[in-house]
C-alpha positions as CSV (number, residue, x, y, z in Angstrom):
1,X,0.0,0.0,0.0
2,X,1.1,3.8,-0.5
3,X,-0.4,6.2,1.7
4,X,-0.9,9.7,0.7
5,X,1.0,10.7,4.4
6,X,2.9,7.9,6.2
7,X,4.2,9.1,10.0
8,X,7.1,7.0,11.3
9,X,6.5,7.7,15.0
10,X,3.9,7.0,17.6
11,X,3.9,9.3,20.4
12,X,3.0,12.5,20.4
13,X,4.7,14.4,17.0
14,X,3.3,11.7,15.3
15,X,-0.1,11.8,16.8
16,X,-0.5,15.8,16.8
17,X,0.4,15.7,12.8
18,X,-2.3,13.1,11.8
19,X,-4.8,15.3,14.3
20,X,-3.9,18.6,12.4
21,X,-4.1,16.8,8.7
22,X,-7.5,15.8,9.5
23,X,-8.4,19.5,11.0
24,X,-7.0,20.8,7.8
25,X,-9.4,19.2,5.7
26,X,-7.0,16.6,4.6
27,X,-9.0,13.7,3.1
28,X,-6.0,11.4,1.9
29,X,-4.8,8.4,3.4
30,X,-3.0,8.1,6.4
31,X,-0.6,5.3,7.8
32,X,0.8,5.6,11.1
33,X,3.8,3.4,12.4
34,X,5.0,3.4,16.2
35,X,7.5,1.2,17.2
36,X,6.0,0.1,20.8
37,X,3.0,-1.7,20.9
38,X,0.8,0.7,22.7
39,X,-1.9,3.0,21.9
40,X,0.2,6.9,21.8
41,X,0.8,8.1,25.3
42,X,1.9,10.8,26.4
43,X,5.4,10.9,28.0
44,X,6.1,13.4,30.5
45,X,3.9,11.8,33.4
46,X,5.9,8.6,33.2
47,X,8.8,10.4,35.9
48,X,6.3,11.8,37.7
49,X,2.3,10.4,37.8
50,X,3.4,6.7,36.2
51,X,6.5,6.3,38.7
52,X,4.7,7.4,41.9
53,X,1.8,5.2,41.4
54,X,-0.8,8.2,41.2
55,X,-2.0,7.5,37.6
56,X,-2.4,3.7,35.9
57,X,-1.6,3.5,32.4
58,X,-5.2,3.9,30.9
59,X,-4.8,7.8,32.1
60,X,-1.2,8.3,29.9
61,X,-3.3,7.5,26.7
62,X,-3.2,10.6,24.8
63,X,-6.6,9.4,23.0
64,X,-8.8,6.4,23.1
65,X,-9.8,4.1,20.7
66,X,-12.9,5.5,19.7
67,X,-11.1,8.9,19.1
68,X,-7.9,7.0,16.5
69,X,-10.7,5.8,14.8
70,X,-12.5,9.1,14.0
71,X,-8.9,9.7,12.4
72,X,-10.0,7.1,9.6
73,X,-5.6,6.6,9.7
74,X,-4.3,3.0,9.8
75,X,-1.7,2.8,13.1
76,X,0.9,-0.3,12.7
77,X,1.9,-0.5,16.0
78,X,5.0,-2.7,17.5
79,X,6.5,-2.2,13.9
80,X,9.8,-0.6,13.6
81,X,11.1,1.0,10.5
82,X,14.3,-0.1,9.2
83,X,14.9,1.6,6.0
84,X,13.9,4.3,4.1
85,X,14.6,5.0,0.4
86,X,13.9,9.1,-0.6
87,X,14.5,7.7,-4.3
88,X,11.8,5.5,-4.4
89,X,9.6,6.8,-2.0
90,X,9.0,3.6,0.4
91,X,10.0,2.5,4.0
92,X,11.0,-1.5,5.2
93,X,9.5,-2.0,8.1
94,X,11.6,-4.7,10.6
95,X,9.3,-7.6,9.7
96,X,10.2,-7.0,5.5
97,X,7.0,-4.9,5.0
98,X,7.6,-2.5,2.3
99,X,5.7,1.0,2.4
100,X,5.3,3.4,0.2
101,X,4.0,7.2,0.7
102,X,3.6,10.5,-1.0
103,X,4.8,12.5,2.1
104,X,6.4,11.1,4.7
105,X,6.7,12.8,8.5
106,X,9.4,11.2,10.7
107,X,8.5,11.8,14.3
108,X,11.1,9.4,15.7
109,X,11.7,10.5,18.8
110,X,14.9,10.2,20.8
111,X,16.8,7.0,22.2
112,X,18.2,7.5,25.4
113,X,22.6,7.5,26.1
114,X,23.1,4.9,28.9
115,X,26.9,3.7,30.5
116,X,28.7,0.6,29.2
117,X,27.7,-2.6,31.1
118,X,24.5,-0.9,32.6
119,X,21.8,-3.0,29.9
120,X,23.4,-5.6,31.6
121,X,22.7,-5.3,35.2
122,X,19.7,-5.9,36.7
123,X,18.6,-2.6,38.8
124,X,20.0,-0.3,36.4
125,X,17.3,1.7,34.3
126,X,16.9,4.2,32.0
127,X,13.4,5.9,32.0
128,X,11.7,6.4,28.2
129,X,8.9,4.0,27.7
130,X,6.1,3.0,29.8
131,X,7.7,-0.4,29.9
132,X,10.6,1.4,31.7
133,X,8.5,3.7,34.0
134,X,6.3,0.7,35.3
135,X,9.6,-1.6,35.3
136,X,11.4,1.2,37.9
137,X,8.1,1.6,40.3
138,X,8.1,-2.4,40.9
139,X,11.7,-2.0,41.8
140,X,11.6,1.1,43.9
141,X,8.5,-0.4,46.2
142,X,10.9,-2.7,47.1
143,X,14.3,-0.3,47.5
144,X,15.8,1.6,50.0
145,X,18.6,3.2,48.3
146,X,18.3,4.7,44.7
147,X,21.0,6.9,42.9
148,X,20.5,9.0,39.8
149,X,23.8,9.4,37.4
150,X,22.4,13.3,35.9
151,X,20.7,15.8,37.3
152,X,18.8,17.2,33.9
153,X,15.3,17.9,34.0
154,X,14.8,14.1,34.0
155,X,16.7,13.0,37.0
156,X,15.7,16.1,38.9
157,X,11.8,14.9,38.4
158,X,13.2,10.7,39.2
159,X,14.8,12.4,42.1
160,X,12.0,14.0,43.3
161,X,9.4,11.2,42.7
162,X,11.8,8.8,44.9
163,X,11.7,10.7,47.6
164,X,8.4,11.3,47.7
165,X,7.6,7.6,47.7
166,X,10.4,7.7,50.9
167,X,13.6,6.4,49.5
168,X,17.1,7.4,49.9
169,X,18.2,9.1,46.6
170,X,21.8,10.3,45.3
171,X,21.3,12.8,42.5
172,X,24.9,12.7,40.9
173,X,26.0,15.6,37.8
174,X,29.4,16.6,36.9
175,X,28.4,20.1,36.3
176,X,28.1,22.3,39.4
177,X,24.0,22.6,39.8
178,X,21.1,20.9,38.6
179,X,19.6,21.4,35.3
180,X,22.8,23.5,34.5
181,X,22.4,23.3,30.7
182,X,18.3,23.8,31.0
183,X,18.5,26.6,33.4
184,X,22.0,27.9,34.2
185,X,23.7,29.1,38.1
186,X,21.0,31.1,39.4
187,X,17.9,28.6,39.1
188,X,20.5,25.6,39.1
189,X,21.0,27.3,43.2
190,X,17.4,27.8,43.9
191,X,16.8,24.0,42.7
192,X,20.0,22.6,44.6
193,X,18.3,24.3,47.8
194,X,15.0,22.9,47.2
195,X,16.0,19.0,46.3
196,X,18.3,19.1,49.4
197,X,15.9,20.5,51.7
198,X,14.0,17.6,50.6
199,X,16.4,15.4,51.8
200,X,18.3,14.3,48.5
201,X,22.0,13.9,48.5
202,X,23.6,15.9,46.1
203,X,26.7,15.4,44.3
204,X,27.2,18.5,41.6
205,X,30.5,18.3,40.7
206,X,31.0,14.6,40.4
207,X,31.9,12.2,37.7
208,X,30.6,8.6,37.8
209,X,33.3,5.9,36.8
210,X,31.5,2.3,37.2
211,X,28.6,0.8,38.4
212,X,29.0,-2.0,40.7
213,X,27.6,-5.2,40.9
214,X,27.1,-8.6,43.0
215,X,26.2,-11.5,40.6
216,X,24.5,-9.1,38.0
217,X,22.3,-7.0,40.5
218,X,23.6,-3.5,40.4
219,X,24.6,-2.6,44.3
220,X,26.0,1.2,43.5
221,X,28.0,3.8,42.0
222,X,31.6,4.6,41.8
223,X,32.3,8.2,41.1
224,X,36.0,9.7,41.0
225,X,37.6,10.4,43.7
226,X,37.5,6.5,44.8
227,X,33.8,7.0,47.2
228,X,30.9,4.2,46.7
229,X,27.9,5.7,46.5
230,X,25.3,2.6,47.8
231,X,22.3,1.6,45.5
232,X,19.5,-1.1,44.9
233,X,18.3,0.8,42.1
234,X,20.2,3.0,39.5
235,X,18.6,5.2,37.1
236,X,20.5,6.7,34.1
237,X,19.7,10.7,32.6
238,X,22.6,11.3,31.3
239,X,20.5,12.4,28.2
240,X,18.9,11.2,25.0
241,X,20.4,10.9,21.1
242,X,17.7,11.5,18.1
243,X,16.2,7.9,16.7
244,X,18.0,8.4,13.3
245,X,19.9,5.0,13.1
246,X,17.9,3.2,10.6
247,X,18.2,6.4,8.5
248,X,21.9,5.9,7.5
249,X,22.3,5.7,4.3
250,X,19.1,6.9,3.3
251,X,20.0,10.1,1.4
252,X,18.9,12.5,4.4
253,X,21.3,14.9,5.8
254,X,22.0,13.4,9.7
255,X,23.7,16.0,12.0
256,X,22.5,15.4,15.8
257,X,18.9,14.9,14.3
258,X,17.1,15.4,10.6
259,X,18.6,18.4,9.1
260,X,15.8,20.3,7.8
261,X,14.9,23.6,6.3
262,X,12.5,26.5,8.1
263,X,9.6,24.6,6.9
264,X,10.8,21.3,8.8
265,X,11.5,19.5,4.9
266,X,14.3,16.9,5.3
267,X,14.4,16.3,1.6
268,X,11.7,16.8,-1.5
269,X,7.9,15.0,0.2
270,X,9.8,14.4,3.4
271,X,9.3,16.0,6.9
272,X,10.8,15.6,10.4
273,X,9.0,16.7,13.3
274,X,9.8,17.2,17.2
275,X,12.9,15.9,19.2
276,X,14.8,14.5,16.1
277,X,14.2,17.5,13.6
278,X,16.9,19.6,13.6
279,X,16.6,23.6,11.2
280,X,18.1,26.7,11.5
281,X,16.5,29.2,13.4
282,X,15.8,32.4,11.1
283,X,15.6,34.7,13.2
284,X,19.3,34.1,14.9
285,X,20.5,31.6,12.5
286,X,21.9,29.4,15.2
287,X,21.0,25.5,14.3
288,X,17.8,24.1,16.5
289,X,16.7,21.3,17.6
290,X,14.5,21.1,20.9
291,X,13.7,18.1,23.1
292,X,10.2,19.0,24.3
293,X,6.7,18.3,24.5
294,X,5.5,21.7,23.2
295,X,7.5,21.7,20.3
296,X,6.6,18.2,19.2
297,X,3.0,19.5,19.5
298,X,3.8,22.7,17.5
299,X,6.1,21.7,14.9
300,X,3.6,18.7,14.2
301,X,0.8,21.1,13.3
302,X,3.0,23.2,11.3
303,X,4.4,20.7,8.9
304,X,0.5,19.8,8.8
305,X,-0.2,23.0,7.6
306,X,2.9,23.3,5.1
307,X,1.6,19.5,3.8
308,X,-1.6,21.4,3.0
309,X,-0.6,24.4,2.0
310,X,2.2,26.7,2.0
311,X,2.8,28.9,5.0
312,X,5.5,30.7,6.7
313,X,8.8,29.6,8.2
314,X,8.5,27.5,11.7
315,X,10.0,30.1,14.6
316,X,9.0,29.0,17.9
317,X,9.4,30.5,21.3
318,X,11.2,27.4,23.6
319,X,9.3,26.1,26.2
320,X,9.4,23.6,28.9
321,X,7.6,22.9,32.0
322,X,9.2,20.4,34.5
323,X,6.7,19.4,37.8
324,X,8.9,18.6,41.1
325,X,7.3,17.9,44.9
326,X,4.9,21.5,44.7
327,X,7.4,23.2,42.2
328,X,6.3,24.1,38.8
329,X,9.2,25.6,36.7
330,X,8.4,26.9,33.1
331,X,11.2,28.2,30.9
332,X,10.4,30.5,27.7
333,X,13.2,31.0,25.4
334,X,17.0,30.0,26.3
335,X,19.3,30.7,29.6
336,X,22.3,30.4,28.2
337,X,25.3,30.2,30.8
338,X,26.6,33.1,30.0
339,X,23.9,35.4,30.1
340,X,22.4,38.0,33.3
341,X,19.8,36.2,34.4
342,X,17.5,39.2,37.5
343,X,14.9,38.8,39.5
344,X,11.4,41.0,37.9
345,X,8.6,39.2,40.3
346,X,8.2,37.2,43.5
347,X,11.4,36.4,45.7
348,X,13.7,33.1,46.2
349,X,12.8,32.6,49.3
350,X,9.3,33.1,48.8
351,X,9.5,30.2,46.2
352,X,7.2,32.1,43.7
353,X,9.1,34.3,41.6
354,X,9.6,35.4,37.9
355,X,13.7,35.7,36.3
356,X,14.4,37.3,32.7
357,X,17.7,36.5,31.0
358,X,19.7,38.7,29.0
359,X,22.7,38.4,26.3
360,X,24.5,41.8,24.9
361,X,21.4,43.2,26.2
362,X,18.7,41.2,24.7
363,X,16.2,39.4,26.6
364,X,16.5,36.1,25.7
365,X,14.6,33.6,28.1
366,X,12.3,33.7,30.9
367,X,11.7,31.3,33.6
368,X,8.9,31.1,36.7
369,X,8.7,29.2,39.8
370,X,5.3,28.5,40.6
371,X,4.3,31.6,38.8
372,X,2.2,30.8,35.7
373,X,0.4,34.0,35.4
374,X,3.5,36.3,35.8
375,X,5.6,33.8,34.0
376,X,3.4,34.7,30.7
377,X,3.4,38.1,31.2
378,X,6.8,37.8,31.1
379,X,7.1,36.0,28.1
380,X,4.1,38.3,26.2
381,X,6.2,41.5,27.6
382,X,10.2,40.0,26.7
383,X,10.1,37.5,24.1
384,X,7.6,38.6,21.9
């Protein structure tokens, strides 16, 4: 069969751009592939609502069944694409199914960086997939110890949910804060003092170099310095590469994602959309590519809209949320390291507050803690 749009990707991208074909008016046919066998959930609860126990995974379905089928799309799901040929316009899925497509939208997410010998060793997790966030929640009802190698915004929320469920947690980052990259010194100090008054141990600063063992359960951590860090449980964030294996070869330019132009076209009828779609920014030229909800959502719709009809270049405004114990932190636009990042609402020590960051001058990102109207006024007043 050749659809008139074939989606590699299940999850959300691939989801929101069948959604926005069909609000569009688009009549063709539709083929959606997604390489786990469920239904497309929704991925951000799985640190958070999945891990703790608070939700079940009926409630991280992003739609029911009745809903995919008002979508008159085909989903192949549990099939993973192996191949694609731009020539000849077709796909080979793992089991030798051949498809072919007028457009194509890849939407293949991100594969997550773990450390050599940890698939291995029982105890050791990385946390993408609801098989992984159901897999860690048996294990920590049953821990006393956990340590997290990275303190991004996905160990920071791993942390946080541990701790909550009583457990002793390690959060361990080489760089001097946490979230660092996501949020720079000034939050990175505000967040240190929150996660330790919480009762996590932090170790900013620190290298891992091994995990240990006893007869293939992991039992902890060795970080430099010569120190054992105890653990029944390990989870590795130490980050996330784009799912662009299986595109080797394939005539598409590959360069820490899908190299793409300002409309998100990878190559003449094909797309890329979300984590693994990588284009260059107009407005500051600097080459993009965002690991977000939001901008899965958003760049999904757009390439809908282009695959309809022309429209203008994609230039988003960054954005990421991140939920931890009562904390809600949003970020608009960047924080880069370098940049003066001042208070404009709310204080530290209050815990509700409103920064604005600024390069040569130039506000350039926003963040709020527990501040969602101010936080937007922020963004409509700085970034707009």
């Amino acid at each position: 069969m050749t659809a008139d749009v074939l989606v590699i990707g299940g999850s959300v991208g691939g989801l929101t751009t069948v959604e926005a074909l069909r609000g569009k008016g688009f009549r063709g046919t539709v083929q959606v592939v997604g390489a786990e066998a469920h239904l497309p959930y929704d991925r951000p609860p799985l640190s958070k609502k999945i891990l703790s126990g608070i939700w079940d995974e009926e409630q991280v379905r992003l739609r029911g069944q009745q809903e995919l089928d008002a979508l008159d799309a085909e989903f192949l799901l549990g099939c993973r694409a192996v191949r694609l040929d731009v020539e000849a316009h077709g796909v080979v899925l793992e089991d030798g199914q051949k498809l072919g497509y007028g457009r194509l939208v890849l939407a293949t997410g991100l594969t997550p960086r773990t450390l050599p010998g940890a698939g291995s060793l029982r105890g050791a997790w990385v946390l993408r997939t609801l098989e992984d966030s159901t897999g860690l929640r048996a294990q920590l009802l049953t821990a006393r110890d956990v340590a997290i190698i990275g303190a991004g915004v996905l160990g920071c929320e791993v942390a946080a949910t541990a701790r909550e469920m009583g457990l002793n947690v390690t959060l361990i980052d080489p760089n001097p804060t946490p979230m660092w990259r996501q949020t720079g010194a000034a939050i990175g100090q505000v967040l240190s003092g929150l996660h330790a008054a919480r009762g996590v141990r932090l170790l900013m600063g620190t290298r891992t170099t091994c995990l240990l063992d006893d007869n293939g359960w992991v039992t902890g951590v060795g970080i430099k310095g010569g120190e054992t860090v105890p653990a029944d449980v390990v989870v590795v964030t130490i980050g996330s590469i784009p799912a662009t294996d299986w595109l080797v070869g394939s005539g598409l330019t590959l360069n820490d994602g899908i190299v793409c132009d300002e409309r998100g076209r990878a190559a003449p009828d094909v797309y890329a959309v979300g984590d693994v779609a990588r284009w260059s920014d107009e407005r500051t030229g600097v080459s993009t590519r965002l690991e977000n909800r939001t901008n899965a959502v958003q760049q999904a719709v757009f390439v809908a809209g282009d695959i309809t009809g022309a429209q203008d270049s994609y230039q988003p405004v960054p954005y990421f949320w991140t939920d931890q114990y009562d904390v809600r932190i949003q970020v608009f636009g960047s924080l880069p390291e370098d940049a003066h990042v001042r208070l404009i609402d709310g204080t530290t020590e209050s815990r509700k507050f409103v920064m604005v960051a600024e390069k040569e001058g130039q506000a350039v990102g926003v963040v709020g803690w527990n501040s969602a109207k101010a936080v937007m006024a922020a963004k409509n007043a700085y970034l707009s």
